[in-house]
One Martini backbone bead per residue (centre of mass of N, CA, C, O) as a GRO file, in nm:
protein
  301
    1UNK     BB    1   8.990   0.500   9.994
    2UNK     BB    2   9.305   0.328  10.078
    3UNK     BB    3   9.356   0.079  10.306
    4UNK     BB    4   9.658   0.010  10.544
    5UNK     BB    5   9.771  -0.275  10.729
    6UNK     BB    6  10.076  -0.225  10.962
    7UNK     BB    7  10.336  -0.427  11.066
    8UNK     BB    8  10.539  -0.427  11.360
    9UNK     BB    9  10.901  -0.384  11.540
   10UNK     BB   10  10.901  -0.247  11.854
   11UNK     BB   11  11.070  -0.322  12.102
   12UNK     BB   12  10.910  -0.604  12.103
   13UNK     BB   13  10.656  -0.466  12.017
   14UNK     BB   14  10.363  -0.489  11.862
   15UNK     BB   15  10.235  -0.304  11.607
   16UNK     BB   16   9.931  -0.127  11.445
   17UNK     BB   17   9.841   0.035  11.139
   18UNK     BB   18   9.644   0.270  10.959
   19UNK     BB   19   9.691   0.349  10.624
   20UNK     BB   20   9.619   0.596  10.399
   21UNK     BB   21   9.474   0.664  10.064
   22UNK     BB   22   9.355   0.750   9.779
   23UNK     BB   23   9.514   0.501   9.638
   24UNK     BB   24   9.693   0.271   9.558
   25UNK     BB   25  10.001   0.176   9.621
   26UNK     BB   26  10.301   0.243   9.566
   27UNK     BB   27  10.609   0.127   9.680
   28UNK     BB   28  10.741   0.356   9.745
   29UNK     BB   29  10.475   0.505   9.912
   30UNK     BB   30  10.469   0.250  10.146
   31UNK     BB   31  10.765   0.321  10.246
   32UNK     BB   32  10.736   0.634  10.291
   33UNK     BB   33  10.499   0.583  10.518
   34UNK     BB   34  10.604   0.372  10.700
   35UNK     BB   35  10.916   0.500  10.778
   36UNK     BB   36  10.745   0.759  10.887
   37UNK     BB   37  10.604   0.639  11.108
   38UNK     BB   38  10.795   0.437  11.255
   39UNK     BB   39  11.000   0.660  11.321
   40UNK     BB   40  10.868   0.818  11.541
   41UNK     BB   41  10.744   0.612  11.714
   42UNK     BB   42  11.047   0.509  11.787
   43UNK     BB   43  11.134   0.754  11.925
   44UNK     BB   44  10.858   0.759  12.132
   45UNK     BB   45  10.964   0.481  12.262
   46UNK     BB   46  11.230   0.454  12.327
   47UNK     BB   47  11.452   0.339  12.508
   48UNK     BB   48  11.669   0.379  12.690
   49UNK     BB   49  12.007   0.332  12.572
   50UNK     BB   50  11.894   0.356  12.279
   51UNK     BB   51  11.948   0.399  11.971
   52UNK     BB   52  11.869   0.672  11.707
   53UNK     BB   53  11.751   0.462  11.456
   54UNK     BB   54  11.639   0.461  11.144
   55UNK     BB   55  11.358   0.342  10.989
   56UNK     BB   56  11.370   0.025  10.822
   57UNK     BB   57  11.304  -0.128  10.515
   58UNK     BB   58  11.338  -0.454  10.397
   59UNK     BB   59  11.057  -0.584  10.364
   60UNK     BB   60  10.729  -0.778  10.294
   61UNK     BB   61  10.410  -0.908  10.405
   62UNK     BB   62  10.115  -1.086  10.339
   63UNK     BB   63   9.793  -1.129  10.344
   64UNK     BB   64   9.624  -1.396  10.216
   65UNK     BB   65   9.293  -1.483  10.139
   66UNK     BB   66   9.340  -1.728   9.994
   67UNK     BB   67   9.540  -1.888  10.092
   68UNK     BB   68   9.597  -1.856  10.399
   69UNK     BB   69   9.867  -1.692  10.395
   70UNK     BB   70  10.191  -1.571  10.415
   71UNK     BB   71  10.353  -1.342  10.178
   72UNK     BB   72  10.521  -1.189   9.960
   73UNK     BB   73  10.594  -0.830   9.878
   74UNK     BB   74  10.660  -0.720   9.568
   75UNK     BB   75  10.350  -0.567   9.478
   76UNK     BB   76  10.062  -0.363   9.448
   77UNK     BB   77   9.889  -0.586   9.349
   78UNK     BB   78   9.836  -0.727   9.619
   79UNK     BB   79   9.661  -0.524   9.661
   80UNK     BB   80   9.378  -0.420   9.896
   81UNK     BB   81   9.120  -0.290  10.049
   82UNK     BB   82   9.247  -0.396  10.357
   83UNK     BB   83   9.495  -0.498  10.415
   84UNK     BB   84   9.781  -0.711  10.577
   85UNK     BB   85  10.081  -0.600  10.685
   86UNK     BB   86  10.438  -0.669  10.715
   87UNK     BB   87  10.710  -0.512  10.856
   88UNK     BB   88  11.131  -0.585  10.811
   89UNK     BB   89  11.397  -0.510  10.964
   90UNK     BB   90  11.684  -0.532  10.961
   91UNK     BB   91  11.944  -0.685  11.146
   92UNK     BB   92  12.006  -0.675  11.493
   93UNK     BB   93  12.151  -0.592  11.811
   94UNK     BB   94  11.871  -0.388  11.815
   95UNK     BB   95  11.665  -0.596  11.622
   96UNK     BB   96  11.439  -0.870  11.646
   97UNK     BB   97  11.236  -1.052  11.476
   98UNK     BB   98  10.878  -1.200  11.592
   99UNK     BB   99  10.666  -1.405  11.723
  100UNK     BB  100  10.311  -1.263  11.719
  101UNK     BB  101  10.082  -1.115  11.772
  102UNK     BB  102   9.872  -0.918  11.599
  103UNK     BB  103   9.730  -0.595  11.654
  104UNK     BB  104   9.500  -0.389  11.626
  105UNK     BB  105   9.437  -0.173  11.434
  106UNK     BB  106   9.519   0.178  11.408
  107UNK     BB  107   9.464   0.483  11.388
  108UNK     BB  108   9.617   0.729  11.154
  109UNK     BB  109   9.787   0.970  11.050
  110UNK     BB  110   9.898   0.984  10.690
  111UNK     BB  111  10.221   1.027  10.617
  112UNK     BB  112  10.539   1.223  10.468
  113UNK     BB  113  10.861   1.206  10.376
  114UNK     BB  114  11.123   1.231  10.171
  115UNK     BB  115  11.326   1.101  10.029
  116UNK     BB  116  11.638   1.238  10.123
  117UNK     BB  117  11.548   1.444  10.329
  118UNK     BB  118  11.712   1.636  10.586
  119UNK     BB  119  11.453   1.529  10.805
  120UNK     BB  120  11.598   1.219  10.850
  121UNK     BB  121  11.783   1.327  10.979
  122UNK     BB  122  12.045   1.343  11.253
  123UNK     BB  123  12.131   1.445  11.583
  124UNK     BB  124  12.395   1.402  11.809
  125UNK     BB  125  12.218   1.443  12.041
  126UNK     BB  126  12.040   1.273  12.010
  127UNK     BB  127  11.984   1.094  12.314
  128UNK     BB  128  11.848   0.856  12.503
  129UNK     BB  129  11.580   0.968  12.642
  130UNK     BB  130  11.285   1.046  12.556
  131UNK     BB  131  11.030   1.277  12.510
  132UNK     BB  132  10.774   1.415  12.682
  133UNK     BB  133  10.513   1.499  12.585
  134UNK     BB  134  10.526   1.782  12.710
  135UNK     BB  135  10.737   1.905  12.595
  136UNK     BB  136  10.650   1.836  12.266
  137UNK     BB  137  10.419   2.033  12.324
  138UNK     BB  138  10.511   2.281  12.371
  139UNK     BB  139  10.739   2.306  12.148
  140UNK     BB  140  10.504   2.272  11.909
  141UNK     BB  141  10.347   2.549  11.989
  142UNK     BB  142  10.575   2.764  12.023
  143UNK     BB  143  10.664   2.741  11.714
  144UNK     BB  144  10.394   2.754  11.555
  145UNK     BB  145  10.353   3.035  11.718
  146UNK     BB  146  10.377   3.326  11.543
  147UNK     BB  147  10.427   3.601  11.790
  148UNK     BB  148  10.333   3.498  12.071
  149UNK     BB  149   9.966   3.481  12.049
  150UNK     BB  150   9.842   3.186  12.229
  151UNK     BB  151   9.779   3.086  11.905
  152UNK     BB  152   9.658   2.926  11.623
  153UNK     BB  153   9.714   2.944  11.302
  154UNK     BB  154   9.651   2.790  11.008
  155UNK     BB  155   9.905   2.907  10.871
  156UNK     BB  156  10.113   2.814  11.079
  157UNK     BB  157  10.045   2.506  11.071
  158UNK     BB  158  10.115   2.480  10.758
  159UNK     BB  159  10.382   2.578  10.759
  160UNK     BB  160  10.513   2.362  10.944
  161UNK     BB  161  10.433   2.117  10.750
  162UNK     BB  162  10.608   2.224  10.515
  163UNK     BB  163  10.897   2.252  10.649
  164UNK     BB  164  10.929   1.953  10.750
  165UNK     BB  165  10.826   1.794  10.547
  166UNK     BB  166  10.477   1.734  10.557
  167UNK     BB  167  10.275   1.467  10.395
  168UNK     BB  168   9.991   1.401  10.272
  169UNK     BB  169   9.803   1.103  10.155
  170UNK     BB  170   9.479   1.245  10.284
  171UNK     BB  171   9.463   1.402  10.407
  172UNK     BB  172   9.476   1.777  10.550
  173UNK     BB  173   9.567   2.040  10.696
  174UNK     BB  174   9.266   2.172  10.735
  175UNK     BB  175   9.167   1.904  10.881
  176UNK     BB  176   9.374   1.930  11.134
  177UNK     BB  177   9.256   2.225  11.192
  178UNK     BB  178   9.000   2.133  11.269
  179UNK     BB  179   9.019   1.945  11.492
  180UNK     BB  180   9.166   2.109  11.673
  181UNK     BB  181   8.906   2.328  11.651
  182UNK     BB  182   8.659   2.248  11.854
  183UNK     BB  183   8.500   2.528  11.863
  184UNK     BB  184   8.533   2.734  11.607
  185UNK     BB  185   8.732   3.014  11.637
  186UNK     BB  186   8.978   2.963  11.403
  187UNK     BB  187   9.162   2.875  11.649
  188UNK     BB  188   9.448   2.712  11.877
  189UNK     BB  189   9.478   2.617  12.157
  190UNK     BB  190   9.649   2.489  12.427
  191UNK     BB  191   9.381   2.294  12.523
  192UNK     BB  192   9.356   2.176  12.208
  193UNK     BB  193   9.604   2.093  12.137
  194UNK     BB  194   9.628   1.892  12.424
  195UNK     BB  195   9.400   1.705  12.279
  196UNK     BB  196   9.507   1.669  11.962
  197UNK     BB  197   9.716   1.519  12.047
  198UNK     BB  198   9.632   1.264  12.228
  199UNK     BB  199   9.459   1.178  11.943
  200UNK     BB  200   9.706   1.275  11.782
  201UNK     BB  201  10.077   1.181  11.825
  202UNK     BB  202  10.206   1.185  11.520
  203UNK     BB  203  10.206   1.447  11.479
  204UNK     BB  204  10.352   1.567  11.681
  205UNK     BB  205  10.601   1.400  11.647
  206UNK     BB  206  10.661   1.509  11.375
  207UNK     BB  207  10.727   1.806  11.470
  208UNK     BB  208  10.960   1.732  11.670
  209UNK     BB  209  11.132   1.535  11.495
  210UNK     BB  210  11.162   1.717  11.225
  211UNK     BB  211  11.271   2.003  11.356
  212UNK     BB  212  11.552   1.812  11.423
  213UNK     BB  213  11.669   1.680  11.171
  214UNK     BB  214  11.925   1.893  11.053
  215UNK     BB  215  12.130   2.018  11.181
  216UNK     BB  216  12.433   2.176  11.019
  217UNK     BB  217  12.275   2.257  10.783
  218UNK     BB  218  12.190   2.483  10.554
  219UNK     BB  219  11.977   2.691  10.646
  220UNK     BB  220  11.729   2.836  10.788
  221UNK     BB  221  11.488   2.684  10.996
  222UNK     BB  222  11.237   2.494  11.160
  223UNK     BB  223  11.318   2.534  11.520
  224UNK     BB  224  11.637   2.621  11.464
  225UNK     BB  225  11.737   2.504  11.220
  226UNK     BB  226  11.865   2.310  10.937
  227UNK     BB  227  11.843   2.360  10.582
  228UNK     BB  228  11.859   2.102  10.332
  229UNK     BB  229  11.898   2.022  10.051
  230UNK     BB  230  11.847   1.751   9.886
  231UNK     BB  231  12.016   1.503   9.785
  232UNK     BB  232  12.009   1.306   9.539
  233UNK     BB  233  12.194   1.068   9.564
  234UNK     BB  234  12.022   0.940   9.787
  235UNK     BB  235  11.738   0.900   9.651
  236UNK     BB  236  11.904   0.728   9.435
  237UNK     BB  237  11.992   0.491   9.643
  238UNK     BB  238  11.782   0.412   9.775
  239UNK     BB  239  11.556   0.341   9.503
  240UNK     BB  240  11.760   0.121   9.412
  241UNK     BB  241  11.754  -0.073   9.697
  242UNK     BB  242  11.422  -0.108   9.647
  243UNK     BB  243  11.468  -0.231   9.382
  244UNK     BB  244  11.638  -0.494   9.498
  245UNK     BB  245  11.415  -0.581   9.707
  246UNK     BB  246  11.124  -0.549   9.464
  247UNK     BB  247  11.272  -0.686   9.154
  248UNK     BB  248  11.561  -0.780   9.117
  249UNK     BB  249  11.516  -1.048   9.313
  250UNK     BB  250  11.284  -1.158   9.095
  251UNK     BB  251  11.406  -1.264   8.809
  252UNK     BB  252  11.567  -1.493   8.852
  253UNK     BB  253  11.449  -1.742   8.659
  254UNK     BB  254  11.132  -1.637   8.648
  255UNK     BB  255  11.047  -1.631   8.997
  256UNK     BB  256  10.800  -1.382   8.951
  257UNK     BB  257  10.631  -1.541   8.702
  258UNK     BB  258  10.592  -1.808   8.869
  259UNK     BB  259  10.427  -1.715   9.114
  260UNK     BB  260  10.199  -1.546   9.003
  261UNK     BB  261  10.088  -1.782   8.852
  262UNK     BB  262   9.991  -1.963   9.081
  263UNK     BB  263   9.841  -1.715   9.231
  264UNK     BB  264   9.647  -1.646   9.004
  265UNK     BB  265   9.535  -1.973   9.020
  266UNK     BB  266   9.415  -1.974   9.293
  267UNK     BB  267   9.232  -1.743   9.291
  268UNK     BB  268   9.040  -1.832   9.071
  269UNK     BB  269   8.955  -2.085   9.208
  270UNK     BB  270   8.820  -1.938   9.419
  271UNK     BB  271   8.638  -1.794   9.272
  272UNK     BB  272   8.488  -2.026   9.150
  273UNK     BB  273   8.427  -2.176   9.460
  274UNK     BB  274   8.222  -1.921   9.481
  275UNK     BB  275   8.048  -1.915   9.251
  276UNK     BB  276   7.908  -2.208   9.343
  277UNK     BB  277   7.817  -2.170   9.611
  278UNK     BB  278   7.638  -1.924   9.509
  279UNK     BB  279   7.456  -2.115   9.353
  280UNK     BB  280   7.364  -2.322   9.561
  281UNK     BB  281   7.222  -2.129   9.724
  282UNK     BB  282   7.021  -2.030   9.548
  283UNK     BB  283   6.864  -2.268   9.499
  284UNK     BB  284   6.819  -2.361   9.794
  285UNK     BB  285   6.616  -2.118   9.830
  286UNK     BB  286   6.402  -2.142   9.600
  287UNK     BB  287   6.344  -2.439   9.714
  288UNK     BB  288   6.222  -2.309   9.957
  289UNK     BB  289   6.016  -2.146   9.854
  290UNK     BB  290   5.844  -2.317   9.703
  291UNK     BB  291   5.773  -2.559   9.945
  292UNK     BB  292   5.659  -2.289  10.163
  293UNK     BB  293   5.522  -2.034   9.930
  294UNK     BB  294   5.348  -2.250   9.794
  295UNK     BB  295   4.990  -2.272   9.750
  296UNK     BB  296   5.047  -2.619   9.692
  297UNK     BB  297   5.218  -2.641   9.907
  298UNK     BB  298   5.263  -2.845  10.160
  299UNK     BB  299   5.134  -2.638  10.455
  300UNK     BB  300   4.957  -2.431  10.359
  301UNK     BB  301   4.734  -2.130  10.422
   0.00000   0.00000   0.00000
């Protein structure tokens, strides 16, 4: 499991969760797990008054430990397991980058939906004040539960993550439906989902408003909204504008290559003086063992 914490800014208050993956992901696994996270925390959580913009990554930086001070992230290279990277959004009169301590990292299962899918669009109506724990939990409990047979059963939990087109990066449908399953008898009653809510609410949010992301587009879907094809042409405009922010914007008279280059002297010089301390403590851990645990040296008994 390869883990990145990461931070950000919403309605002025610092975020920070544990992101999960498989191995390192790549820049695009990386914003499209992070927009999906902190895209339903921000809807579950907007102010009165405030409009419902999808969350959108703008820049990325990371905290580099031999540096010790945050530089900008363009690659997955710069990452190892267990980083803390701060993600930037656009700025706007409805949000401001401010400077503020990050809390320490929540766990939280990472999923994703895909760039392009009409999962991530906006319905006119969503405005307003966001939608309280207790609807969104009967909301898609009910929703869930095919035949309102009065619990879930796997297939239901699943067919549902399907529909909403919620992708895990680590975990499976099968562990969400273990976890909520807390008794083992099977199926999932509605005491035990709001026990499972409770313990991962971003798991429900993503279902309630994954579930209603699709407006008036065609084809029945989940939720009872309608599902469209994913368009090709978003999902090629969204991945073009991110590489213009992470790769084509450092090309430029060799500044990705000088940068990089610079940093990675950084690096060895610092493992250098790591390898350097660590030869020089042992040396001086043996010179202490000699001199109190040698049977000729003085005070040995």
């Amino acid at each position: 499991m390869f883990v990145v914490s990461c931070g950000t800014d919403l309605y002025g208050r610092k975020q920070n969760v544990k992101l999960e993956f498989a191995s390192c992901p790549t820049m695009t696994q990386l914003i499209n797990a992070v927009e999906s996270e902190f895209d339903v925390n921000g809807r579950s959580t907007r102010p009165a008054g405030y409009p419902d913009v999808p969350f959108k990554v703008q820049t990325f930086q990371v905290y580099d430990d031999v540096l010790l001070r945050w530089v900008d992230l363009y690659s997955s290279s710069q990452l190892t397991n267990g980083s803390q990277i701060f993600c930037f959004q656009p700025e706007s009169i409805w949000h401001s980058d401010s400077q503020g301590i990050i809390p320490e990292a929540k766990d939280t299962v990472t999923w994703t939906t895909p760039v392009g899918s009409p999962r991530r669009a906006r319905i006119a109506t969503d405005a307003g004040v966001a939608p309280a724990l207790s609807e969104k939990l009967r909301s898609v409990f009910y929703d869930i539960d095919v035949g309102n047979k009065g619990y879930i059963l796997y297939s239901d939990l699943r067919s549902a993550f399907a529909k909403a087109e919620i992708e895990f990066t680590y975990a499976t449908a099968g562990e969400m439906f273990t976890l909520a399953d807390s008794n083992r008898s099977g199926h999932v009653t509605y005491d035990e989902w709001v026990r499972f809510a409770i313990k991962y609410p971003s798991i429900v949010d993503a279902l309630f408003f994954r579930s209603r992301d699709v407006g008036g587009q065609g084809g029945q879907g989940y939720g009872g909204y309608q599902v469209a094809t994913a368009p090709t042409s978003v999902q090629r405009a969204r991945e073009s504008e991110l590489r213009g922010y992470y790769t084509d914007t450092w090309q430029g008279a060799g500044q990705k290559d000088r940068l990089m280059s610079d940093y990675e002297t950084a690096r060895h010089a610092a493992d250098s003086a790591r390898m350097q301390k660590e030869s020089a403590e042992s040396r001086e851990r043996q010179a202490w063992d000699k001199l109190y645990y040698n049977p000729s040296s003085p005070g040995h008994y």
